[in-house]
N, C-alpha and C positions, 0 to 999 in steps of 0.2 A: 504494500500500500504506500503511496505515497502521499507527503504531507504539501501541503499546499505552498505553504512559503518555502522549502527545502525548494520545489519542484522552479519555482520563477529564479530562487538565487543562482542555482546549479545547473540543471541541465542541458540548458545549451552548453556547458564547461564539457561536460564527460562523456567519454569513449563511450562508447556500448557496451563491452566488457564491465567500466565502472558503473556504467546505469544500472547493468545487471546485478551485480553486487550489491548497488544498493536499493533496488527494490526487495530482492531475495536473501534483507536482513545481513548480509556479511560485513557490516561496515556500524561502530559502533556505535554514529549517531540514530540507527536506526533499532537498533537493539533497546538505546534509550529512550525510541518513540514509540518502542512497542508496551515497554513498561507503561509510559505516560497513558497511552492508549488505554490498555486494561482498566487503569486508574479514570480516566475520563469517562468510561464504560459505567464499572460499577457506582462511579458518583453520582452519572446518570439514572441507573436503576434504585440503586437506594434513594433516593429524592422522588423517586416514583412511589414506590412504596412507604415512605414516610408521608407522603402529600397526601393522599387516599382516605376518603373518610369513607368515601362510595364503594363497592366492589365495581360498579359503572358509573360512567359521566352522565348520561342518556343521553350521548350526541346521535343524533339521526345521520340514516346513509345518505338522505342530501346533504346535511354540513358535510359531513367527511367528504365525500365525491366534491363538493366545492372547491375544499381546500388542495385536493387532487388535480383540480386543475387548471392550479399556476404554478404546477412544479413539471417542470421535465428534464430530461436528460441529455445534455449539453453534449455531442458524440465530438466536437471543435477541442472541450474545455480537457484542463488535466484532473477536474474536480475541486473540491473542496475541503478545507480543515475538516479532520473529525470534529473539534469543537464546532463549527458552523453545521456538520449533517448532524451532529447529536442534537443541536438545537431544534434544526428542523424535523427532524424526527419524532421529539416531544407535542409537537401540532401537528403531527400525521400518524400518529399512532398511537405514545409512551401516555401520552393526557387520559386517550378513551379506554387504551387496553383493559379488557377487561379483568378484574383480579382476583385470580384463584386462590389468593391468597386469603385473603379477608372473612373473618368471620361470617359474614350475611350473605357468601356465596353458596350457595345450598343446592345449585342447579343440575349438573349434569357430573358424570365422572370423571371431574378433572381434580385432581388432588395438590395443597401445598405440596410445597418442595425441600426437600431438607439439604442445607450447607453442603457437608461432604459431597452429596451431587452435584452441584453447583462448582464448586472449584474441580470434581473432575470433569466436567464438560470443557474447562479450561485448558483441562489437557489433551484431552481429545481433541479439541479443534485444532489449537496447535498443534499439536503431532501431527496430524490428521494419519493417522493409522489406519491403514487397510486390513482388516480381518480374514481376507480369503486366502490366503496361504500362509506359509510358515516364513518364508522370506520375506515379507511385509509387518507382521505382527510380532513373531519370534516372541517375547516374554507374555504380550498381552492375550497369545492363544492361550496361554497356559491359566491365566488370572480367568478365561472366560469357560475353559475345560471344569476348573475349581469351583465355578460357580452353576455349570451346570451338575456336577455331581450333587454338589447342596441341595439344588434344588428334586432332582432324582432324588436323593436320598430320604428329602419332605415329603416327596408325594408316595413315595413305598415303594419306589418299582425294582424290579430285580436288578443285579449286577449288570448283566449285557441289555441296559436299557441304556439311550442316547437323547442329545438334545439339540438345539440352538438357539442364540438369541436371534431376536425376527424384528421388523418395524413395529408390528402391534397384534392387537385379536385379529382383524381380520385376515393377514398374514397368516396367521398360527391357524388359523380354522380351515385357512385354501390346504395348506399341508396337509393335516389331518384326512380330512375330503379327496385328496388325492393319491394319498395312499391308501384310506378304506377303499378306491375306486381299483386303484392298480395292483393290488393286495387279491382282491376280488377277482378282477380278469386275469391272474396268474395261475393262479389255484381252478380256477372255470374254462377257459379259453386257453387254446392251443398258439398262441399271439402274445407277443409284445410290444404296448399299449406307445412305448418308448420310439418303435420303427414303424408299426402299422398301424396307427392310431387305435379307435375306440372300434369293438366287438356292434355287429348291428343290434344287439342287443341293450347297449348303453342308453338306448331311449327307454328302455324299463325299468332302469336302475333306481330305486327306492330308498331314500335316507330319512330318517324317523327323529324329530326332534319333537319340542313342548309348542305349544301355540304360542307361546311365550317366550321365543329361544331369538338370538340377535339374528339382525337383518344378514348379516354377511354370509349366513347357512344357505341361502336364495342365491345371492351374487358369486358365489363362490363355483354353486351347482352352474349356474350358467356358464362364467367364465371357464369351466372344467369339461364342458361340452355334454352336461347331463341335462340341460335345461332348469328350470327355476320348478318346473311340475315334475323334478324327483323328489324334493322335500315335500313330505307329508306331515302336516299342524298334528299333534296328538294333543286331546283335549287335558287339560290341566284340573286338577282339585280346588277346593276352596282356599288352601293355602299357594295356589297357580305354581303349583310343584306338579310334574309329569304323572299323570293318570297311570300307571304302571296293569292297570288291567284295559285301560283305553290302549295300551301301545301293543298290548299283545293283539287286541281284533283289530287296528289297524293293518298287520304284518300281516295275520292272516287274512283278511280283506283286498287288501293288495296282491296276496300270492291268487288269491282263487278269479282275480282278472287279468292273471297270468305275468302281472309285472315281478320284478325281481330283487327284493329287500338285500341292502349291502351293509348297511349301517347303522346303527342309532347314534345320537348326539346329545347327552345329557349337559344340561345346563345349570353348575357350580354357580349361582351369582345372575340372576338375570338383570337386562340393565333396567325398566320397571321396579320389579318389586324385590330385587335382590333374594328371591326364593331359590334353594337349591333345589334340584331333584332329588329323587330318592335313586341314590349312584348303586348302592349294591343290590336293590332291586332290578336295576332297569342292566347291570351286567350279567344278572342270572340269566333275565330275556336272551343280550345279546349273548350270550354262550349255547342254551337251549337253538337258537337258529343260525348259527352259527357267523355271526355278525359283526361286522369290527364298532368295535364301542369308543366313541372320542369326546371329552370331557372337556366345554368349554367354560372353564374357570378364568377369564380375564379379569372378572370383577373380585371373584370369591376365592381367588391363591391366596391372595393374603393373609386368610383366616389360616396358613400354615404355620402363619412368625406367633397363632396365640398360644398359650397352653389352656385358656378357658373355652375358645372355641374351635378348635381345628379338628375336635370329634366331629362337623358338624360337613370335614369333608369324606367321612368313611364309606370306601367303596371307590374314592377315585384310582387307590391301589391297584383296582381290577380294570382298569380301561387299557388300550392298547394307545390313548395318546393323548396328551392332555395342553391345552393352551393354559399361560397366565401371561398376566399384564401386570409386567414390575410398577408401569407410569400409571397404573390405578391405586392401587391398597398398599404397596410397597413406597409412596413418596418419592417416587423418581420424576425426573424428566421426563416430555416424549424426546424420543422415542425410547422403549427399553421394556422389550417384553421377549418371551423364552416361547418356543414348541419342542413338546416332550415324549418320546416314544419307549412304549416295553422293551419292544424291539429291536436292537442296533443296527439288523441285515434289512429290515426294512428298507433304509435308509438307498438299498440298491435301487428301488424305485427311483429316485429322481437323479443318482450319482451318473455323471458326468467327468470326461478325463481332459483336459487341455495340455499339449506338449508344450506350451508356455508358459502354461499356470499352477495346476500339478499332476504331472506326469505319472504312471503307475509307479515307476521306479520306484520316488519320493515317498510314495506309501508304505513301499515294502522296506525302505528303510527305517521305517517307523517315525517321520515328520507328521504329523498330525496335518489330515486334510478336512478345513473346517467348509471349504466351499462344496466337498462332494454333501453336505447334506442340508445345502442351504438352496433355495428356489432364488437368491440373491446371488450376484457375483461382489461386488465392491459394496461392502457393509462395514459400519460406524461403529469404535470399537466403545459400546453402547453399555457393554460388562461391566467396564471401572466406575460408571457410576453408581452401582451397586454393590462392587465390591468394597468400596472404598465407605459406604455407608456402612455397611455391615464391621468393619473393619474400625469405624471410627465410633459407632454407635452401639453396635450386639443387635443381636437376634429380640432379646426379652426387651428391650427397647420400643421396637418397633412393634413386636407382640401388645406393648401396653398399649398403645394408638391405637390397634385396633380394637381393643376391647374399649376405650373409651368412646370410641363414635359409631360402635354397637350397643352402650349402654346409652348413651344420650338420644340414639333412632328410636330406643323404647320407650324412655321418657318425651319423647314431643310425641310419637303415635298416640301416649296417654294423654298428655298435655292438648293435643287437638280434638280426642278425641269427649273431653273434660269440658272446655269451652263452649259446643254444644251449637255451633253453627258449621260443622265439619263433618263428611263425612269420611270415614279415613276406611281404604279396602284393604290393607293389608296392616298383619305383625311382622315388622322389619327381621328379617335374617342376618339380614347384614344391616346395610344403613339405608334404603330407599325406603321414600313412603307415597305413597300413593293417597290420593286423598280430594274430596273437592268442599269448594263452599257450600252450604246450603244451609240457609238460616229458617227454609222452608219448607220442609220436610211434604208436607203436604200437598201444595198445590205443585213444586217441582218447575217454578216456573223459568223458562229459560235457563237453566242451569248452563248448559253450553255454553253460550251468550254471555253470564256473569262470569263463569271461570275462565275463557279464552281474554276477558276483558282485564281481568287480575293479572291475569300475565303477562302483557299486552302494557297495563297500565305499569304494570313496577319495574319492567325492561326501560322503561320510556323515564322513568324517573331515579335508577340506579341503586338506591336508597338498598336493595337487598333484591338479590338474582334468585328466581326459583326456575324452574321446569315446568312444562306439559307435558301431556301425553292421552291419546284415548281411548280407551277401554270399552268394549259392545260400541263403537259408535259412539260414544259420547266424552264431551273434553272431562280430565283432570287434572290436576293440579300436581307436581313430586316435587320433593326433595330428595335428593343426592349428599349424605351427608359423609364426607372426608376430612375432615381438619379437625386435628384434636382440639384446637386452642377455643373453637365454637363450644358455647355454655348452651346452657336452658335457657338462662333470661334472653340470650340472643333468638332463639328458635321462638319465643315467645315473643319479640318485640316483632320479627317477621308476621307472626302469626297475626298480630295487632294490623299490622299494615293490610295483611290479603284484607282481615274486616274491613277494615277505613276502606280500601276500594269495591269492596262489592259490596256494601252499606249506600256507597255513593251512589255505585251504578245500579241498584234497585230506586233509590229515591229520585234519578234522572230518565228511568224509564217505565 
């Protein structure tokens, strides 16, 4: 990077050789702009986060788009001081960003972020370390090997079980889904899925999740050439946990119109109601039909770091593959999330050899080849941010955070449900709660209409972020609660606020 006044005093002076040197840091005035820089950075950020009273500004996409455009990119100029783009950056972004940090952020699963992450994302960018071979990574494979056994060893899977870290859930679920698929055509079909694509059969291919299960189980099918009509909804219980006798006449339902069951997908954590399935039920299913079972935990891994709640993931042990999301429950960054298999040879499904990148030889030497089992070729060495937490904080640490923002989910479900203008559908498993206004039980009037307007109205006003979502058809209202540092009285002041606007908009309509 170049600084803007270096750039007017110098460079007409220096060779190309010395320009190069000094854009690519080898000269030590630049070594001392990189420090300034960091510094310029984080004073930036911290002044963000100290200024914030709101978790939002409630600036609308007109101001923003306004201020988008009087700015353009000058392709003549050399640029500008970081100090003049951090300025301008602050009224194009740092003012409105919105902040997950903050107590009254209750919306969606995005979670604060803990330090130790934060300064290794410092090193990883500057490194910029490539993770797909051992010649690019060399120690930091090893920190990432380290942390998938931890994580193997949390979820219970046997010895010749493997993993990797991935961009996110939906990453870790296409995995999953494509080895239940190629897993299936190996064992069935005289073909490999790898040279001759997908068996004509692949249009009856049958994957069994909850009605309740993330969007990405559809886009995944799609993009995997099964179409979005191989996943079948299995109807859910009153705790919207998987029907485990609904999912048995599904299979068989599906077999006697001749299509072809490959998989279930139990869901650890849904992003609604944070209900688990019933995992060791719905493995006995997939064993009885002989089924690959894959467990998508992005929200609910976390309940691994409690000692009070992590019986609450038994049965994930019996899956053949399990997704988490470190950047949900674990306090990380994005990106930083793991896909996790029983099976190590699995792994032949998607593995790939490059005489560039790494060759069989390099294998049988015993280098660790982390791209044969990644669907990624150049991936972000995304591991130290959790090693380094783990490393700087402990396990029981982080274990306590989740048990506190699964006891404070109980107490607001009570707490709204005490108030007595709320209807609330669900007991939090984890920490989502589902829920809507209705101070009128009765006549039920416009409920849609009041709670789309709650949400609507407090986005617009910043004052404390919640969610939608709708259930049969009709709007409700969630919280998503990740931050330990959030109280009661906060969930209650929120609580105050949804009244004051849907008080208003029955008395305006």
């Amino acid at each position: 990077m170049l600084q803007n006044s270096y750039a007017h005093q110098l460079l007409d002076g220096l060779t190309k050789d010395q320009l190069y040197k000094y854009i690519f840091s080898e000269l030590p005035e630049n070594k001392a702009y990189y420090q300034k820089s960091m510094n310029q950075t984080v004073n930036a950020v911290m002044e963000h986060l100290e200024s914030r009273d709101n978790p939002f500004s409630g600036a609308s996409v007109q101001m923003l788009k306004s201020r988008f455009s009087k700015v353009f990119i000058d392709d003549t100029s050399y640029g500008s001081s970081l100090h003049e783009v951090l300025d301008e950056l602050k009224e194009l972004y740092l003012n409105d960003a919105v902040s997950f940090h903050h107590r009254k952020y209750v919306a969606h699963l995005n979670c604060p972020i803990l330090t130790p992450a934060l300064a290794a994302e410092v090193i990883i960018s500057s490194l910029n370390t490539s993770m797909d071979t051992w010649d690019q990574s060399a120690g930091g494979t090893l920190i990432e090997l380290q942390l998938i056994d931890w994580t193997l060893n949390k979820i219970g899977y046997p010895v010749n079980s493997d993993g990797i870290f991935t961009s996110g859930g939906t990453q870790s679920n296409m995995m999953g889904l494509l080895l239940a698929r190629d897993h299936f055509i190996h064992k069935h079909y005289n073909i490999d899925p790898k040279l001759d694509g997908l068996p004509h059969d692949a249009s009856k291919f049958r994957i069994f999740c909850s009605e309740v299960s993330h969007f990405s189980l559809k886009k995944n099918a799609a993009l995997l050439g099964m179409g979005q009509k191989s996943i079948v909804a299995v109807p859910v219980n009153e705790n919207f946990q998987m029907d485990v006798n609904a999912l048995t006449e599904s299979i068989e339902y599906e077999r006697s119109k001749g299509n072809v069951p490959i998989a279930v997908v139990g869901t650890a954590g849904t992003t609604d109601f944070s209900s688990i399935d019933p995992l060791t039920a719905i493995a006995e299913v997939a064993e009885t039909y002989k089924l690959w079972f894959h467990v998508d935990a992005a929200y609910g891994g976390g309940l691994m770091l409690s000692d009070k709640h992590s019986h609450k993931l038994d049965g994930i042990e019996l899956s053949d593959s399990v997704t988490i999301d470190y950047h949900k429950t674990f306090f990380q960054p994005v990106s930083s999330s793991g896909f996790f298999m029983r099976d190590k040879t699995h792994v032949d499904y998607i593995k790939y050899h490059a005489d560039y990148l790494n060759p069989k030889e390099q294998e049988e030497e015993g280098l660790p080849n982390m791209v044969k089992k990644s669907i990624q070729t150049t991936r972000r060495f995304d591991a130290l941010k959790l090693w380094m937490t783990l490393r700087m904080m402990g396990r029981r640490k982080l274990g306590q955070y989740i048990d506190d923002i699964i006891l404070l989910a109980q107490q607001t479900a009570l707490m709204l449900r005490e108030r007595g203008k709320f209807e609330v559908l669900n007991q939090p498993e984890i920490s989502a709660i589902v829920f809507r206004y209705n101070p009128l039980p009765a006549t039920k009037t416009d409920l849609c209409g009041v709670n789309a307007h709650i949400r609507k109205a407090m986005f617009n006003e910043g004052k404390a972020l919640i969610a939608s979502t709708k259930v049969h058809d009709q709007v409700y209202l969630k919280f998503t609660l990740l931050n330990p540092l959030t109280e009661l009285s906060d969930m209650e002041e929120i609580a105050g606020i949804i009244e004051e606007h849907g008080d208003h908009y029955y008395r305006n309509n």
